[in-house]
C-alpha positions as CSV (number, residue, x, y, z in Angstrom):
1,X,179.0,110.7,95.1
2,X,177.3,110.2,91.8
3,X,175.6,107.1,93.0
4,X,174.5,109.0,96.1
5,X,173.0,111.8,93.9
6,X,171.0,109.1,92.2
7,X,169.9,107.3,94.8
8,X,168.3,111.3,95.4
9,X,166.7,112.1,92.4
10,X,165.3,108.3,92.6
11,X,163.8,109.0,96.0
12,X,162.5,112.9,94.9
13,X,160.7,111.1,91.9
14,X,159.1,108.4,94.1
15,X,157.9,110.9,96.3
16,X,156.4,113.1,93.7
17,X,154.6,110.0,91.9
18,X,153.1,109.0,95.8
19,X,151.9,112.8,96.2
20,X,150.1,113.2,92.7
21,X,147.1,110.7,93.6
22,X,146.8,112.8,96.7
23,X,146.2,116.2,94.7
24,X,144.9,115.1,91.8
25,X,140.8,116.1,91.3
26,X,138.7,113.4,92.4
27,X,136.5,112.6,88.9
28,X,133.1,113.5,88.3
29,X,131.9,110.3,89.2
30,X,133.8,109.3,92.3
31,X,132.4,112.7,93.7
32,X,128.8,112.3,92.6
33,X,127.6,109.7,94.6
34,X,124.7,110.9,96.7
35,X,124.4,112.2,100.1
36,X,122.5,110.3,102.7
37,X,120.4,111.4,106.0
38,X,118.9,109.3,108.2
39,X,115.8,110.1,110.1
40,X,115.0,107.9,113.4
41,X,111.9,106.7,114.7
42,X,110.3,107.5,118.4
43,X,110.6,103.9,118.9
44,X,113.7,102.8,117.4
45,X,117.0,101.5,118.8
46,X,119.3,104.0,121.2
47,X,121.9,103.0,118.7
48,X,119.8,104.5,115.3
49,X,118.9,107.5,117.0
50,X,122.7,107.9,118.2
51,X,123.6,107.6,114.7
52,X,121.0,109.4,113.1
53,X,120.8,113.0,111.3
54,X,117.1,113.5,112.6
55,X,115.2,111.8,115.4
56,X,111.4,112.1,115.5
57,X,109.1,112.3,118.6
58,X,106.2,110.2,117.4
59,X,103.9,113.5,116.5
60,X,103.7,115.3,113.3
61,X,106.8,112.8,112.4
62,X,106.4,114.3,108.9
63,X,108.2,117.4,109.3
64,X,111.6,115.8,110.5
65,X,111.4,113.4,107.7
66,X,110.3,116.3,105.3
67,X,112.9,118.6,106.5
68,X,115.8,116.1,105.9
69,X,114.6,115.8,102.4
70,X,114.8,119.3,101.9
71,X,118.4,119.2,103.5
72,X,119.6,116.8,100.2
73,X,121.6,117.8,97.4
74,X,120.1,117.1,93.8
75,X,119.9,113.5,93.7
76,X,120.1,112.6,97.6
77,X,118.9,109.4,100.2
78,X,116.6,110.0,103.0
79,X,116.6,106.5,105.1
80,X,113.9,105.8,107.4
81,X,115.4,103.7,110.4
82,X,113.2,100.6,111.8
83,X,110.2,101.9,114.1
84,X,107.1,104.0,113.5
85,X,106.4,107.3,112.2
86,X,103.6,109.2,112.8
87,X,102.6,111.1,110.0
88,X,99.5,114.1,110.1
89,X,101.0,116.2,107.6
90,X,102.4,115.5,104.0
91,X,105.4,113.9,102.3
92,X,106.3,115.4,99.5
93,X,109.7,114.1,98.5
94,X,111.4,116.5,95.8
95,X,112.7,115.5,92.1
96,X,115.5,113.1,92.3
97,X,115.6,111.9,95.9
98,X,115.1,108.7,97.5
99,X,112.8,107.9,100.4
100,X,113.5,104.4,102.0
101,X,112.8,101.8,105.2
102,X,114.5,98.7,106.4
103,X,111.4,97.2,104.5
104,X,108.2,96.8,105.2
105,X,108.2,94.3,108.0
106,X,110.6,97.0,109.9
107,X,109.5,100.5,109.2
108,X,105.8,101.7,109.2
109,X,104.1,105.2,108.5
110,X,101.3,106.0,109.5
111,X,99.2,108.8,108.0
112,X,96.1,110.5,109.9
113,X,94.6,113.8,109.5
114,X,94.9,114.0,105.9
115,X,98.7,112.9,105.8
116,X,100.2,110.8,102.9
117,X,102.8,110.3,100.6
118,X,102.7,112.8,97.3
119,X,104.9,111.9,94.2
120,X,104.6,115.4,92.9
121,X,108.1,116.1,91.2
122,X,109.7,113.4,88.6
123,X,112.7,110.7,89.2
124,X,111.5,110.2,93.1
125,X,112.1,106.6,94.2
126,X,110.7,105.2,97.4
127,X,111.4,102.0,98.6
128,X,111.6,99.4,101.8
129,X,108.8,100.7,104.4
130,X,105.0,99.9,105.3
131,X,102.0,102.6,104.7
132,X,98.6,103.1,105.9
133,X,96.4,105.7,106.1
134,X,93.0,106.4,107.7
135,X,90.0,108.9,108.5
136,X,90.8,111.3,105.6
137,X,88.4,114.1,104.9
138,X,86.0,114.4,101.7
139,X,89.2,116.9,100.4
140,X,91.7,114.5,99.9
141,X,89.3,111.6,99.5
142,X,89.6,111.2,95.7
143,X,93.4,110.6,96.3
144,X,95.8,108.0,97.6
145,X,98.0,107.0,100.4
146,X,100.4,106.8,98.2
147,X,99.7,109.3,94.9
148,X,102.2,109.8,92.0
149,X,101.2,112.3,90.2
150,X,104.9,112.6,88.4
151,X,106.7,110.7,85.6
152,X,110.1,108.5,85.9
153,X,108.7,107.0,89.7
154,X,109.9,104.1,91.4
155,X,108.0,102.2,93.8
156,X,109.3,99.4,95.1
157,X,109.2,96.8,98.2
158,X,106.2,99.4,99.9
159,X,103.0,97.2,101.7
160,X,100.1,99.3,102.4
161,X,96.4,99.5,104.0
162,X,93.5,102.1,103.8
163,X,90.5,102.9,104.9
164,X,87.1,103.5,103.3
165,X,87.4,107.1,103.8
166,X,90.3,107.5,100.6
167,X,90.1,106.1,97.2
168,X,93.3,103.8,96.9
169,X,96.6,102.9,98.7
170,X,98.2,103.2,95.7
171,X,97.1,106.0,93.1
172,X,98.6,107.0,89.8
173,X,96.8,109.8,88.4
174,X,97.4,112.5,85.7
175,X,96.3,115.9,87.4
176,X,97.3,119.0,85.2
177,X,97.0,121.2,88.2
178,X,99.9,119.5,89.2
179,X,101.8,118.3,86.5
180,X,100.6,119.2,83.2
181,X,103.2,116.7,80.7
182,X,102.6,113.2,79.7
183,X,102.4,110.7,83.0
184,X,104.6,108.1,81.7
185,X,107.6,105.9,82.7
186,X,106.6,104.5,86.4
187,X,107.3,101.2,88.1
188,X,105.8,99.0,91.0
189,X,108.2,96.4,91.8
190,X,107.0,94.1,95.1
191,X,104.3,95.8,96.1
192,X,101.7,95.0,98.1
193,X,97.7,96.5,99.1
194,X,96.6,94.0,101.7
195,X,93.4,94.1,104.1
196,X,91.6,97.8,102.8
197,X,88.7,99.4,102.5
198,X,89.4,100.5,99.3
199,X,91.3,100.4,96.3
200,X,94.6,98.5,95.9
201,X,96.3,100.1,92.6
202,X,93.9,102.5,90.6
203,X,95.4,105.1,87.5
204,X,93.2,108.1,86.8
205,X,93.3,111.2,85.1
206,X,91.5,114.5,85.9
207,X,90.3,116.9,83.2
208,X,89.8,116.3,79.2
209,X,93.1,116.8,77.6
210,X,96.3,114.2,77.7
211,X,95.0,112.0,79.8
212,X,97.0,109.0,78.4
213,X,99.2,107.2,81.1
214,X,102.6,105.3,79.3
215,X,104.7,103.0,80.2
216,X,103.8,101.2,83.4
217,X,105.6,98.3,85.3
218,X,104.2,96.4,87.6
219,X,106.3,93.0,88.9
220,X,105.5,90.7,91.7
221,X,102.8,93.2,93.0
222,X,99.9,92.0,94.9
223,X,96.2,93.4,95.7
224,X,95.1,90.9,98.3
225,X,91.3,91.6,100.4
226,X,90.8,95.1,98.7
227,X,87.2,95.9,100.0
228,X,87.4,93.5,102.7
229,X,87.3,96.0,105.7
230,X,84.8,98.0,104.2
231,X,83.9,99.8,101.2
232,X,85.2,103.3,100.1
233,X,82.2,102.5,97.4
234,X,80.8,99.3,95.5
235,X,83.6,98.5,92.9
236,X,86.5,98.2,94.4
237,X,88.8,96.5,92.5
238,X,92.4,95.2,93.0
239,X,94.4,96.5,90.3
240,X,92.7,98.8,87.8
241,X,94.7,99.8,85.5
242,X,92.1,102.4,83.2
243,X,89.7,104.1,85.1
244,X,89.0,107.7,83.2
245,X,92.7,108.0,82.0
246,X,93.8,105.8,78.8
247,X,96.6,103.5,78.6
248,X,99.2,103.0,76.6
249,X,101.9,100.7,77.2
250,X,101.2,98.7,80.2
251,X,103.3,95.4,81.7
252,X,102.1,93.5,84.5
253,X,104.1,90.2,85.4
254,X,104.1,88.0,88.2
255,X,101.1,89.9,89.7
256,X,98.3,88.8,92.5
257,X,95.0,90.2,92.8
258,X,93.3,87.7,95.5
259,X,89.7,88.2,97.7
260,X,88.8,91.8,96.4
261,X,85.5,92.7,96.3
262,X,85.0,93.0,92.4
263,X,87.5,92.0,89.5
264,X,90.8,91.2,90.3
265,X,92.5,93.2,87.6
266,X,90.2,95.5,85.9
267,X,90.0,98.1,82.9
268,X,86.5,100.5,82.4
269,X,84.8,99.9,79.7
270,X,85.5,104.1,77.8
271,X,89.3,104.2,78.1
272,X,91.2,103.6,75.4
273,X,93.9,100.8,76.2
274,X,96.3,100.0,73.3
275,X,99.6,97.8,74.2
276,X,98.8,96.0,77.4
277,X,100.4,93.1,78.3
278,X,99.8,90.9,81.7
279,X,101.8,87.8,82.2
280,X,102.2,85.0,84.6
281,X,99.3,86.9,86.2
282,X,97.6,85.0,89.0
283,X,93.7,86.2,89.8
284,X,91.6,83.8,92.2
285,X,88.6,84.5,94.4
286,X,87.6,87.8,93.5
287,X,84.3,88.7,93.1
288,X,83.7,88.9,97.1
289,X,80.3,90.9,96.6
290,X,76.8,89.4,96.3
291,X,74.8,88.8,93.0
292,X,72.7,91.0,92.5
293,X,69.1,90.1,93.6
294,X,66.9,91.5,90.4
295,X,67.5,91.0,86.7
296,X,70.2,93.9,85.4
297,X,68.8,96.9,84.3
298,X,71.5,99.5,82.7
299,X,70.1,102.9,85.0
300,X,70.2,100.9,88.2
301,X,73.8,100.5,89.6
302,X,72.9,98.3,92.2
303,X,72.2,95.2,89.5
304,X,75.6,96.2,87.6
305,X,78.7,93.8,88.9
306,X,81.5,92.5,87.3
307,X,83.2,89.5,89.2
308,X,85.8,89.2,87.2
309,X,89.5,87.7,87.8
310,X,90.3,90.0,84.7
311,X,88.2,92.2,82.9
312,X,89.4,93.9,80.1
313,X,86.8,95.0,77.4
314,X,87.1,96.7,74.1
315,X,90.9,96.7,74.9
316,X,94.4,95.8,73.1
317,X,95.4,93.5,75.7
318,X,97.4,90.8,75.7
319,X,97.5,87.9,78.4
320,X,100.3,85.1,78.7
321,X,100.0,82.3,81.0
322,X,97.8,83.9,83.2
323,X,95.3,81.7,85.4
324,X,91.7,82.6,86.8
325,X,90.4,80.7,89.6
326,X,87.2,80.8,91.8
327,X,86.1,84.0,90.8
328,X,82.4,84.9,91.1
329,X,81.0,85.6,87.9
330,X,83.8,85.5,85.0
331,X,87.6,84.1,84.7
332,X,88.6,86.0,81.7
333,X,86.4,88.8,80.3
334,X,87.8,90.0,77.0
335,X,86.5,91.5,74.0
336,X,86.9,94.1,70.9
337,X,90.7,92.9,71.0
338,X,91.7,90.5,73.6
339,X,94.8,88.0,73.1
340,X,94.9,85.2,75.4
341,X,97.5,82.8,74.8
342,X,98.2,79.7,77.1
343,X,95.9,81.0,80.1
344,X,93.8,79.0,83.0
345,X,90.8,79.3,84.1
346,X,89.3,76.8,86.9
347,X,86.1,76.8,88.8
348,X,84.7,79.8,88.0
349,X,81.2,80.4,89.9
350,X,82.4,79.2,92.9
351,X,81.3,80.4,96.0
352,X,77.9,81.5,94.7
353,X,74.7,79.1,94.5
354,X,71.8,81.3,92.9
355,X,72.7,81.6,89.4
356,X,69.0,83.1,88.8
357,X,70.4,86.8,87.7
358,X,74.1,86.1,86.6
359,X,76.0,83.2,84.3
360,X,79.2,82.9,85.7
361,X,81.7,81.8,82.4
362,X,85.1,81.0,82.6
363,X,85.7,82.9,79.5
364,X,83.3,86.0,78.5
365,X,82.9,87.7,75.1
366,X,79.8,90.0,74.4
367,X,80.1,91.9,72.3
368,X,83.2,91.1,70.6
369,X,83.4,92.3,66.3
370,X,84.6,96.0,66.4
371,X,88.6,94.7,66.1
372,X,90.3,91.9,63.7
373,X,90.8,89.8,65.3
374,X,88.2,90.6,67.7
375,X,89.3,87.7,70.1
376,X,92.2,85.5,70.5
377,X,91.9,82.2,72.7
378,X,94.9,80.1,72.1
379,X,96.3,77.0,74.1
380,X,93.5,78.0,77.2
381,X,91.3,75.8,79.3
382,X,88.3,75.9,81.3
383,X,87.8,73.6,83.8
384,X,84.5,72.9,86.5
385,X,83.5,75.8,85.6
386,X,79.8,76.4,87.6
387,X,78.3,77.7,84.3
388,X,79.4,78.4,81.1
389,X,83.4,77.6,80.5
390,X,83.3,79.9,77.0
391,X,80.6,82.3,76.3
392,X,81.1,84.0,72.7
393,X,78.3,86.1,71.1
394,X,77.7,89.4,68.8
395,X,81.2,88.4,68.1
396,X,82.7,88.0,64.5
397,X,86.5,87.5,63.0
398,X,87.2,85.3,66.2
399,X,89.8,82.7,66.5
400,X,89.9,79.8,69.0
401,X,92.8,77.6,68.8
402,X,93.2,74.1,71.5
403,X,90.8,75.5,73.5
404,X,90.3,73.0,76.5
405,X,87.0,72.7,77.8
406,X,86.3,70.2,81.0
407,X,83.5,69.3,82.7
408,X,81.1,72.9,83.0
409,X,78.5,72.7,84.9
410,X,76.7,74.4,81.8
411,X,73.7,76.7,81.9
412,X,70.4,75.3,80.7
413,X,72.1,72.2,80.3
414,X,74.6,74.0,77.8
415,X,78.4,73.7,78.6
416,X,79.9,76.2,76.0
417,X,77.6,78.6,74.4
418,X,78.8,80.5,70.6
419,X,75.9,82.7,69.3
420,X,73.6,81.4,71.9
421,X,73.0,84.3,73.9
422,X,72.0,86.4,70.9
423,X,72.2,84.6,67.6
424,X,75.7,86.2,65.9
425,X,78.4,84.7,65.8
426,X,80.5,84.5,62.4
427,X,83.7,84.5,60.7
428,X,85.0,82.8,63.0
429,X,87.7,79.2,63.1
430,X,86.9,77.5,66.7
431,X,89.5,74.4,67.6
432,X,88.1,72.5,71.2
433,X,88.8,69.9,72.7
434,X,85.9,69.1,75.1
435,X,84.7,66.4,77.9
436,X,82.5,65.9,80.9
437,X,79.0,65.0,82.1
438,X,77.2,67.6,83.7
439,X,76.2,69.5,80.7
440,X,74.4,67.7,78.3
441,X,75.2,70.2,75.6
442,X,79.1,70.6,75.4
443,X,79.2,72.8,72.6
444,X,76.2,75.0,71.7
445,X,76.9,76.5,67.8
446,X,73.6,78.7,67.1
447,X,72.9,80.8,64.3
448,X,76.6,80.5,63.1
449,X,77.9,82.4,60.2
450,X,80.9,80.9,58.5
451,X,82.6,79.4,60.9
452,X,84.9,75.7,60.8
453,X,84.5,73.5,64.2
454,X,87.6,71.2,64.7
455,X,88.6,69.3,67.8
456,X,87.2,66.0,69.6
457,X,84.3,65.6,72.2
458,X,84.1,63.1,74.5
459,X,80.3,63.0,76.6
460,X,77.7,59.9,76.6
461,X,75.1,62.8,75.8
462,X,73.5,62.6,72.0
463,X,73.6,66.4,72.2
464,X,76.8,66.5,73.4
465,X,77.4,69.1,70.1
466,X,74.7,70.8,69.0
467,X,74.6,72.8,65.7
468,X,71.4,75.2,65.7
469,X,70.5,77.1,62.4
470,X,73.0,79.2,60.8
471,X,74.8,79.3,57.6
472,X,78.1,77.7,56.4
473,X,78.9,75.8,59.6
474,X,81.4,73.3,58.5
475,X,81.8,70.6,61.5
476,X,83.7,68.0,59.3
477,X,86.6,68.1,61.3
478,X,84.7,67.6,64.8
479,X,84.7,64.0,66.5
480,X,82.5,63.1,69.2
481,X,82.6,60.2,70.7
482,X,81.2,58.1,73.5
483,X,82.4,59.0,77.1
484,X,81.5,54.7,78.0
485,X,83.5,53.6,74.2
């Protein structure tokens, strides 16, 4: 009997310990994990419509998608199934919620009569789908397909295409209207602006107060043919990164800005940039517009043009291991504070034959003495460059370390040119390491001020290094010798 009681309790107490799990509170974070809607394409399977919380019709597809957004919980998932959506109204995706595709190859929206995506509310990620956007009216024209106007945004795995009639695919602008705290904390990760008619990437800012933009990622993002089907105007760029907002705090890594229509990744001249850092950058054949035809003349926008793979004056930049190639005018274009360590440049010119009106260089610094240093060229190379493959003038506290210079076609017979253009160039320690024959001046030195030449030259040219004028020029640790010895 006693054994039989025991073999009770011993059963009672199993039973208890199986129940517990099944009535104890589920914690915090086993119950938070987000809800999830689906909306279905007009044209997608008979099996995702079946399955799905929304299917769309193919017309105004915005308001299904928009309405399952609004459905979510704090924090939710809207998932786009494969097909298209036709979008003539607005996204506008609130704070904390995910919007996302079977990727871009599988799920495409398409924006007309003034639709497009708006990031207007903070922590909104969107992710996995294809956008483009066309005949938008002069409204909405200053804005994007895509425009995050919110901090804390993540953009990622999204291809897109414009227009001419709208300023960018992608636009990150401070608008106080809208959202009146710092822009700050947003990522791009494998993105992609490919075939427009206008801008690729562009930051902005509207009004005069906080219009710094902080902390930007970009990674693996690419601006390819921006300009090439059309023009929304004459300087569209792939990636530019300071418009009319500043910029603090930028990284760019493992970008592409390929065939646009101006510079490849470009800063404005006014903004103020301070800690910018591109790396393992790749910038080639940009510069798809014409030379201008007539000498430049500051009040006449039709001789301004920039050409650049990466133009970055007057700004705290910094650029690892990034290579120019075939651009039209200039590879690098740095001044008033530009680091380059370990970069490429090759060929730059390429493409264009009438050098009449602009000097392509592979590396472009006028006017560079307002910062200290003022320029940092360390470990880079210019090589075939149509013109000039360095061009360094009203430039002072400048540093050139293993600077590789090969075989520039030169302009007026000059391959490198430091105070040529205008006379100053000073304070200055310049390490090359030069060769070739098409320029019969490798190294043009003019009206130097304190400045030590080191390095080698190799050329069959008696001028091969010329010293012009100037003041405490010490060349004793420059060799030239004979290309033939």
């Amino acid at each position: 009997m006693t054994d039989r009681r025991n073999i009770l309790r011993l059963a009672a107490v199993l039973l208890v310990c199986c129940l517990i799990p099944a009535f104890s509170p589920v914690s915090a974070a086993e119950s938070a994990s987000p809800a999830t809607l689906t909306v279905a394409a007009s044209d997608s399977t008979e099996l995702s419509k079946n399955q799905a919380d929304y299917v769309c019709d193919g017309v105004d597809d915005q308001a299904e998608i928009q309405a399952a957004l609004a459905a979510l919980p704090d924090g939710g998932n809207v998932v786009l199934t494969e097909g298209t959506f036709n979008c003539a109204g607005v996204i506008a995706p609130p704070a904390g919620t995910t919007l996302s595709g079977q990727g871009p190859d599988a799920t495409n929206l398409v924006f007309t009569n003034d639709g497009r995506i708006s990031v207007d509310q903070e922590s909104i990620t969107l992710d996995g789908f294809h956008i483009e956007g066309s005949g938008y009216s002069s409204g909405v024209k200053w804005l994007g397909v895509m425009t995050i106007r919110a901090s804390h945004a993540k953009i990622h795995n999204i291809e897109g295409t414009a227009d001419t009639s709208i300023q960018a695919v992608y636009l990150l602008i401070h608008d106080p209207a809208v959202y009146a705290p710092t822009l700050e904390d947003v990522e791009f990760i494998n993105c992609k602006a490919v075939d427009t008619g206008t801008y690729g990437f562009i930051h902005n800012a509207w009004g005069s107060s906080n219009k710094v933009i902080k902390d930007v990622r970009y990674d693996n993002c690419q601006a390819i043919n921006c300009g090439s089907k059309g023009a929304f105007n004459p300087w569209i760029t792939g990636f530019d990164f300071a418009e009319l907002n500043d910029m603090d705090g930028l990284r760019v890594t493992n970008c592409l800005a390929e065939g646009n229509l101006e510079s490849g990744f470009h800063f404005e001249f006014d903004p103020t940039v301070t800690d910018a850092v591109l790396e393992n950058c790749v910038s080639k054949n940009n510069g798809q517009k014409p030379y201008p035809t007539v000498p430049y003349k500051q009040s006449d926008m039709s001789t301004h043009y920039f050409g650049c793979g990466y133009y970055a004056p007057n700004c705290d930049v910094t650029f690892k291991n990034c290579t120019a190639e075939s651009n039209s005018l200039y590879g690098f274009y740095a001044t008033n504070g530009g680091k380059l360590y370990d970069c490429v440049d090759k060929d730059t010119g390429a493409g264009k034959t009438d050098y009449t009106y602009r000097k392509p260089a592979g590396y472009y610094s006028i006017p560079s003495r307002s910062a200290d240093p003022a320029l940092v060229l360390e470990n880079c190379s210019s090589t075939d460059s149509h013109g000039y493959g360095l061009q360094v003038d009203l430039a002072s506290n400048i540093r050139i370390e293993n600077f590789e210079l090969v075989n520039p076609a030169g302009i007026d017979g000059k391959g490198a040119s430091l105070g040529g253009t205008n006379g100053q160039f000073s304070n200055a320690e310049v390490d090359i390491h030069a060769s070739g024959d098409r320029a019969e001046t490798l190294v043009w030195a003019k009206n130097n001020q304190n400045v030590q030449y080191t390095g080698d030259i190799t050329s069959a040219s008696e001028k091969a290094f010329l010293v012009e004028g100037g003041e405490n020029v010490r060349t004793e640790g420059m060799a030239v010798a004979s290309a033939g010895a």
